[in-house]
C-alpha angles and dihedrals in degrees: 000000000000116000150187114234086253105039092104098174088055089062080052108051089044084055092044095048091043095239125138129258143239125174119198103219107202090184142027117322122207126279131199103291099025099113088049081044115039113001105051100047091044086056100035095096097033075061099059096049122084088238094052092044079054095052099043086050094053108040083052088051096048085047096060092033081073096040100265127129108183115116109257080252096067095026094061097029108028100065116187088227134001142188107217109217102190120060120262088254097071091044110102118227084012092171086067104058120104099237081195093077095017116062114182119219109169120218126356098202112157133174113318097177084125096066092058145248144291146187146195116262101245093231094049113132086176137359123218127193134208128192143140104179146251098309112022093049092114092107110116089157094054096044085057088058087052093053090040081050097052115000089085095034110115115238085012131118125190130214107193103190095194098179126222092296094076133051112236086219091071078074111049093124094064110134123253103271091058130098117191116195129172077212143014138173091263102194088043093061099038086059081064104025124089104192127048119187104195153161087241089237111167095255099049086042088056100050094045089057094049091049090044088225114148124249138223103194124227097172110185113170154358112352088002105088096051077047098069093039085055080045097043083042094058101053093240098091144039120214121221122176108233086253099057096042098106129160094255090042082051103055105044090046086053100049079037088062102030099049087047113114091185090049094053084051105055094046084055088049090047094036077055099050088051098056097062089047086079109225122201100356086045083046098055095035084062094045088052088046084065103053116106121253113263121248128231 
């Protein structure tokens, strides 16, 4: 049985049919210390409240209804195995997790053809790409900061990925050099692009480390925030809260990045890294080695 990190009944069924279990981690996983850490701090006050008393209660009693007796803790975040889909640079405490249970592969990245295709503008000095995802897109005001950081920039083209949330029509006055999209092929345009503006969401971090392209970090919600620190932490990215992200912020942060000889090195050196973690055929080789061996 392969499973989400929040797909719970898959845990159980696995646990009910006597299969083994994987879980595909698409974040962070816990190390040694993350429930003194972390956990307990994050559901000291839900505990204290009559709803979270009533959650905890059911989700124990549906536990044991199917035979399990693991706390909903360590049921939901102690996995028996687990494929780690983002690289160990961007883990944090990475020293602490048990490799045992936690294996890294790096990025699972496939053939994407089907998305589409893009290409360079011929006269692109450099390419810049926006993006925050696929849920917190709705930021007309920091996508103009965007256009006011690199539409008037000389040599530079800019991608705006808006999302579903804005109509592209709300910037038909972008200058020439800007290209405004609801969506784009993301990891096409990061293999050209040397520049990527992003929420530091697991995915887009991870793709930004396997292209080597430099990051200026918007985080806006949930893992991403702990993202662009690991980011920031590891010289290839600046952090900016959306707030501060302003079209003058932006841009120095960009020539900052860009211009930067020790930057470019240590995304080879973590490009590098990545690829000897193995990513999908690594990936499938672990899940086999977890089959059980057939009878007869």
């Amino acid at each position: 049985m392969l499973h989400d990190i929040a797909s719970y009944p898959a845990r159980v069924l696995a646990h009910r049919w006597g299969v083994p279990a994987v879980s595909l981690s698409p974040a962070m996983v816990a190390w040694e210390g993350y429930e003194e850490e972390v956990a307990e701090p994050m559901w000291a006050e839900p505990k204290e409240t009559e709803r979270g008393r009533a959650y905890f209660a059911r989700f124990q009693a549906w536990l044991e209804e199917n035979g399990i007796s693991l706390h909903p803790h360590a049921f939901g975040g102690r996995p028996d195995r687990s494929i780690v889909l983002i690289p160990k640079a961007l883990q944090p405490n990475a020293d602490r997790v048990d490799e045992s249970v936690y294996s890294f592969v790096g990025a699972c990245q496939g053939d994407r053809t089907t998305e589409g295709d893009w290409q360079r503008p011929a006269g692109a000095e450099k390419v810049a790409l926006v993006s925050l995802g696929s849920a917190f897109t709705k930021q007309p005001g920091f996508y103009r900061e965007c256009v006011k950081a690199f539409g008037d920039l000389p040599g530079w083209h800019l991608v705006l990925s808006i999302g579903k949330h804005i109509d592209p029509a709300e910037f038909a006055d972008v200058p020439a050099g800007v290209e405004v999209r609801s969506w784009v092929p993301q990891l096409t345009i990061l293999k050209q692009a040397d520049l990527f503006v992003t929420h530091a969401g697991a995915g887009g971090s991870q793709e930004g480390l396997a292209t080597a392209t430099p990051m200026i970090a918007v985080p806006q919600a949930a893992d991403q925030f702990a993202n662009a620190e690991m980011l920031q932490g590891l010289g290839v990215a600046r952090t900016l809260a959306t707030e501060e992200a302003t079209g003058e912020a932006l841009r120095e942060a960009a020539l900052a990045l860009v211009g930067d000889p020790e930057v470019a090195r240590r995304l080879k050196a973590i490009q590098s890294e990545m690829a000897e973690e193995g990513g999908t055929r690594r990936a499938a080789d672990l899940i086999e080695a977890e089959l059980p061996a057939r009878q007869g």
